[in-house]
KEKESE-775039 format. One record per residue (C-alpha): z, y, x; residue number from 1; residue in one letter. Coordinates in Angstrom, 1 decimal. Each point is the difference from the previous one (the first is absolute). Layout:
N
Z, Y, X, NUM, A
...
This chain:
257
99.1, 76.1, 117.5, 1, X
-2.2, 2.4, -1.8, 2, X
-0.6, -1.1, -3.7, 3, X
-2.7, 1.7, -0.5, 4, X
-1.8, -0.7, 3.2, 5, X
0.3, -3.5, -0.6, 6, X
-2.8, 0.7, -2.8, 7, X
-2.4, 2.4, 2.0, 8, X
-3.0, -1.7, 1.0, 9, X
0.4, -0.2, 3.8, 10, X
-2.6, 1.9, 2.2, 11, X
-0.4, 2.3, -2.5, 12, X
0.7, 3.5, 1.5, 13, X
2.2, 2.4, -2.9, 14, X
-1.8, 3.0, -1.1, 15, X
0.8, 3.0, 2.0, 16, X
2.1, 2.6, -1.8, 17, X
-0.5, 3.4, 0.4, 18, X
2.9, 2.7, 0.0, 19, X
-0.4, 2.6, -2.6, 20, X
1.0, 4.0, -0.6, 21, X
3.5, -0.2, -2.4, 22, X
-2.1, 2.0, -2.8, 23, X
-2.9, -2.5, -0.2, 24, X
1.2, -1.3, -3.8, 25, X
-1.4, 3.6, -1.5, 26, X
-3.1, -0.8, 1.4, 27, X
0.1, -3.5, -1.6, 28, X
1.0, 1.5, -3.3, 29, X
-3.0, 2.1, 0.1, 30, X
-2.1, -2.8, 0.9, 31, X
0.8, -2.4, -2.7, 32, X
-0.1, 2.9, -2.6, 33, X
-3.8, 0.4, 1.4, 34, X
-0.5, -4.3, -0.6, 35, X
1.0, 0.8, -3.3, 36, X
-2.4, 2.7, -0.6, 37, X
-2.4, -2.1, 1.4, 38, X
0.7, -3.0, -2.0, 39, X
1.8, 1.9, -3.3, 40, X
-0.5, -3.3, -2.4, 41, X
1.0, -2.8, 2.7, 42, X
2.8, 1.5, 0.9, 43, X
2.0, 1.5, -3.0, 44, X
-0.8, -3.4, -1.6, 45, X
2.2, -1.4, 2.7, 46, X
2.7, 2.7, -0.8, 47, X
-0.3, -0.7, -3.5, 48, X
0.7, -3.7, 0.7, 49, X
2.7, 0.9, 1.6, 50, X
1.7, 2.5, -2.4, 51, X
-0.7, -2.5, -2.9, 52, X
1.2, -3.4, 1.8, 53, X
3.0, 2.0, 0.8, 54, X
0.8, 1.4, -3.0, 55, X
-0.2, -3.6, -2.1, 56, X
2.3, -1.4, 2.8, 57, X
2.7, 2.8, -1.1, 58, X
-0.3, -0.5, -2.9, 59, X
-0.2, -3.9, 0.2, 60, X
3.4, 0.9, 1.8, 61, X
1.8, 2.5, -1.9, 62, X
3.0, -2.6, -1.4, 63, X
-0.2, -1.8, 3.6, 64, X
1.4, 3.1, 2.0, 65, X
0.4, -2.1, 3.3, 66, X
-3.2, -1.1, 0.3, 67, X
-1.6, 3.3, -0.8, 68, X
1.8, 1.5, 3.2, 69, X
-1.2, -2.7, 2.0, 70, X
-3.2, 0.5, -1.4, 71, X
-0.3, 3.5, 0.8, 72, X
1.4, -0.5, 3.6, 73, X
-2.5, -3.0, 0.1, 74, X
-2.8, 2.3, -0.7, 75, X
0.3, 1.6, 3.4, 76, X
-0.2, -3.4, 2.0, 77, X
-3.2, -0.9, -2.2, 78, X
-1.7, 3.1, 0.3, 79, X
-2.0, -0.7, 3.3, 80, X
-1.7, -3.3, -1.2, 81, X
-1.0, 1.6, -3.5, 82, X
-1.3, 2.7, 1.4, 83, X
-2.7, -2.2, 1.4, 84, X
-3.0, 0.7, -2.2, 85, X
0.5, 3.9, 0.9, 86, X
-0.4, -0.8, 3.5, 87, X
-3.2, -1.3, -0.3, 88, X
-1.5, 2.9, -1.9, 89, X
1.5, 2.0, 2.8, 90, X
-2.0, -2.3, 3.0, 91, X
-3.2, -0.5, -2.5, 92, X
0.0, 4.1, -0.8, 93, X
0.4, 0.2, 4.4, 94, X
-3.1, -2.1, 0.3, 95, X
-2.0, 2.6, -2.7, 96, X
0.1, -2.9, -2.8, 97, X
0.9, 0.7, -3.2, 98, X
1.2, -3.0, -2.5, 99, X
1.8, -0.6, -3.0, 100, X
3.5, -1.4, -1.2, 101, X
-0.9, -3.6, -0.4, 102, X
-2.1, 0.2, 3.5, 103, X
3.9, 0.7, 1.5, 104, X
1.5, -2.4, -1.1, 105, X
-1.9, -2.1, 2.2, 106, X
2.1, 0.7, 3.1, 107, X
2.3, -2.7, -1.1, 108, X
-3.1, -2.3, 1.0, 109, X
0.5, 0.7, 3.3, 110, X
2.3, -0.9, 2.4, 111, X
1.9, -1.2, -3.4, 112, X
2.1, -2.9, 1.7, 113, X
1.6, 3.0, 2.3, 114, X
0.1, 2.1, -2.8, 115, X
1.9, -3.0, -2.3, 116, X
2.0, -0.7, 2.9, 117, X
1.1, 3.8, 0.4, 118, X
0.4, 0.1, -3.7, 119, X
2.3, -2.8, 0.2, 120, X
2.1, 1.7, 2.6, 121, X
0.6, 2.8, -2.3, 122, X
0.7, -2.3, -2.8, 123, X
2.7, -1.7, 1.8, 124, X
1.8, 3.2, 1.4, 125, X
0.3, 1.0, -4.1, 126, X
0.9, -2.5, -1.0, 127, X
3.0, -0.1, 3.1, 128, X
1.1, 3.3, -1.4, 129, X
-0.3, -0.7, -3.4, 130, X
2.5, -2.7, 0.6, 131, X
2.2, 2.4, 1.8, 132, X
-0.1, 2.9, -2.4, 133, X
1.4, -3.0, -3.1, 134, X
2.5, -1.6, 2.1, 135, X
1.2, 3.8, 1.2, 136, X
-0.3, 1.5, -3.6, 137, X
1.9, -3.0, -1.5, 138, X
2.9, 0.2, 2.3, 139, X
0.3, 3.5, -1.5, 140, X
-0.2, -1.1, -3.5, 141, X
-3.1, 2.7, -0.3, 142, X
-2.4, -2.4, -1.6, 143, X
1.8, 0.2, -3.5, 144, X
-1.0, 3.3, -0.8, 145, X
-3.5, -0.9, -2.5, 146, X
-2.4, 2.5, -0.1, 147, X
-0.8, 2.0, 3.6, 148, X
1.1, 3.5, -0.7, 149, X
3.6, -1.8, -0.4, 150, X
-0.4, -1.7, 2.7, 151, X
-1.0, 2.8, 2.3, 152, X
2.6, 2.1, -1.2, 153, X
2.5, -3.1, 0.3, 154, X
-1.3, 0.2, 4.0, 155, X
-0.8, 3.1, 1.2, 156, X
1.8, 2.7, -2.4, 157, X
3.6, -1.4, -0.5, 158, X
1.1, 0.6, 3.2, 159, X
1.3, -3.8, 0.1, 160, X
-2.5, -1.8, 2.2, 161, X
-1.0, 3.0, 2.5, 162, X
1.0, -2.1, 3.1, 163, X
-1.9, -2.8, -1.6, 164, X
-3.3, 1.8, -0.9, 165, X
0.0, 1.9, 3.1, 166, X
0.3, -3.2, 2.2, 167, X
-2.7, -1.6, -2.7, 168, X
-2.3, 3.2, 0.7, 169, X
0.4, -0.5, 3.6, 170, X
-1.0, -3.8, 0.5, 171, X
-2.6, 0.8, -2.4, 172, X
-1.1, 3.1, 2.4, 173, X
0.1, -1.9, 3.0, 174, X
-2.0, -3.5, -1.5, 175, X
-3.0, 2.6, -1.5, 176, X
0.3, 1.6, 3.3, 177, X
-0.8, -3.7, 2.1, 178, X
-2.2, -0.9, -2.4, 179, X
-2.2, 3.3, 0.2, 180, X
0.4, -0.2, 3.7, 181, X
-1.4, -3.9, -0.2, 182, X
-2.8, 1.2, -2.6, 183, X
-1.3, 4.2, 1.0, 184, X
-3.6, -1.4, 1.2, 185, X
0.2, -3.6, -0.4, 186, X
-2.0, -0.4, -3.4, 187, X
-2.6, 2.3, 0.8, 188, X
-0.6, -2.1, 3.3, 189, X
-0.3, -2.7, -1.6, 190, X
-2.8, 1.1, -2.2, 191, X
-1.7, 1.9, 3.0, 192, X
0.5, -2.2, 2.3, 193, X
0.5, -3.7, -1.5, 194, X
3.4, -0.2, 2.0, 195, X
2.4, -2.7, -0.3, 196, X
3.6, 1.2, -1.3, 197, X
2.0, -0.3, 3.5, 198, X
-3.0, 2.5, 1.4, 199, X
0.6, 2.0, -3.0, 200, X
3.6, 0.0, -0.1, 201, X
1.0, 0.8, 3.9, 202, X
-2.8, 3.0, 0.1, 203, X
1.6, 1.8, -2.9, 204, X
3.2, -0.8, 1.9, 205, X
-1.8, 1.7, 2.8, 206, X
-1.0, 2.6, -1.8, 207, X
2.9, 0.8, -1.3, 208, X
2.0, 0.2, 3.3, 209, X
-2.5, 1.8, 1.7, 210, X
-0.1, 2.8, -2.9, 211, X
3.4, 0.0, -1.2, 212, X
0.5, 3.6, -1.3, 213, X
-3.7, 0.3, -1.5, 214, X
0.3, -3.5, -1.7, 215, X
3.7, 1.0, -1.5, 216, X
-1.7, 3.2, -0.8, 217, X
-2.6, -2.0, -2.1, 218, X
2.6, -2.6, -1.3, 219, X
1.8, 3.1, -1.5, 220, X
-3.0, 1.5, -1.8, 221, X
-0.5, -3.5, -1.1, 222, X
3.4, -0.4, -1.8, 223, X
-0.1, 3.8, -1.3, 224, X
-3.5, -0.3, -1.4, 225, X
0.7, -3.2, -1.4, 226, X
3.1, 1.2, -1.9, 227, X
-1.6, 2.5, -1.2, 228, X
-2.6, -2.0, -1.5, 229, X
3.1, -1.6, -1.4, 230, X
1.6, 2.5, -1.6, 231, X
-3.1, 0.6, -2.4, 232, X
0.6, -3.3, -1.4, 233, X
-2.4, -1.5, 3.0, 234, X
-3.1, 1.9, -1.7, 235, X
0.0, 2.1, 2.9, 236, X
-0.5, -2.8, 2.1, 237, X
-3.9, 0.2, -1.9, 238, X
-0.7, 2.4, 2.7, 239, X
2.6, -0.6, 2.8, 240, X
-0.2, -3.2, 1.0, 241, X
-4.0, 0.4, 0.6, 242, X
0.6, 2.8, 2.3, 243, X
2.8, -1.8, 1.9, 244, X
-2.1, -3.2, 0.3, 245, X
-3.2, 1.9, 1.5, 246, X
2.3, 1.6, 1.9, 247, X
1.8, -3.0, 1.6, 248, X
-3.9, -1.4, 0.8, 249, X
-0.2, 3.6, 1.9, 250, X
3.9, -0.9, 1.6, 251, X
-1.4, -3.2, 1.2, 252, X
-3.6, 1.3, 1.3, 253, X
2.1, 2.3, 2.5, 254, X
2.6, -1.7, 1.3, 255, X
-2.1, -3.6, 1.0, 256, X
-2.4, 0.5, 2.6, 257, X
């Protein structure tokens, strides 16, 4: 029994997916830094939504050191479905339309049940591996340590819990791995195509087994890109995560037919 299938509407054929050259993520790079020049205000206010929500969660989080690591881990599961109103300057700019911040937002209009369903999906899987990371990090004693410099230290720099945050880094590898797998083109079908979420779900599944090395490719400028924006106290993500959300509208465009 195929889970998913069991939600696909039946007789409805799956997009085809087309197979694409390993070095196609520079060219989606490029492309979503030209949506941003095309829609400059749009798009760095989603960046700057970004950069601000996640620097007030840090900080929300600073004395709950646990949390803030799951939140950060989190971030990368959530990304897809936030990323939403970006996609939809990306198709409006395609059809020569032009609109404004609050005219994006509307996307959540429609096809919102599959979009709430998806975003329930996502919620749940976070909430799995938030209940994980506090059952693993308490059988290590690692939650004492109070503010999250500490607590890093406690984990990664004393040389006490290496097997333990190697094996941590791994299941956390492999879960953001299945879940970007599950998620590479499935919101922007959605919106393009008013999909339902099993459609969604098995063509980025598709897509991802079809373009393996391309799509690891992209999944790595993802992560680096996304650190990076990070490591400037997420202010960098003002500008990053625009061009990584037009570019995943550009990702999707080329691999479903």
């Amino acid at each position: 029994m195929n889970p998913l299938s069991d939600f696909h509407a039946p007789g409805v054929p799956l997009p085809h997916i087309r197979r694409i050259a390993t070095d196609r993520p520079l060219h989606w790079l490029r492309a979503g830094w030209q949506d941003v020049k095309a829609n400059p205000l749009p798009s760095l206010a989603y960046g700057l939504l970004f950069a601000l929500g996640g620097d007030l969660i840090i900080l929300a989080l600073l004395q709950s050191p646990h949390l803030l690591s799951v939140s950060i881990s989190g971030f990368f599961l959530v990304a897809p479905l936030l990323a939403a109103g970006l996609y939809e300057l990306s198709r409006r700019t395609e059809a020569g339309e032009k609109i404004l911040f609050i005219d994006s937002l509307k996307c959540f209009r429609r096809n919102g049940q599959s979009l709430a369903f998806f975003g329930l999906i996502l919620a749940l899987i976070m909430l799995m591996w938030e209940r994980f990371s506090a059952v693993a990090f308490a059988l290590i004693d690692a939650t004492s340590a109070p503010m999250a410099n500490a607590y890093l230290n406690e984990i990664l720099f004393d040389g006490q819990h290496l097997a333990f945050t190697a094996t941590w880094f791994l299941l956390g590898g492999v879960l953001a791995l299945f879940v970007y797998a599950l998620s590479v083109v499935a919101v922007p079908l959605m919106l393009d195509r008013d999909a339902d979420v099993a459609t969604a779900m098995m063509t980025s599944l598709r897509a991802f087994v079809r373009n393996a090395a391309p799509l690891l490719l992209w999944a790595a400028m993802l992560v680096g890109l996304t650190l990076i924006g990070f490591a400037t106290l997420l202010f960098g993500l003002v500008l990053i995560m625009p061009i990584l959300g037009h570019a995943s509208w550009h990702a999707y465009r080329e691999l479903v037919e």
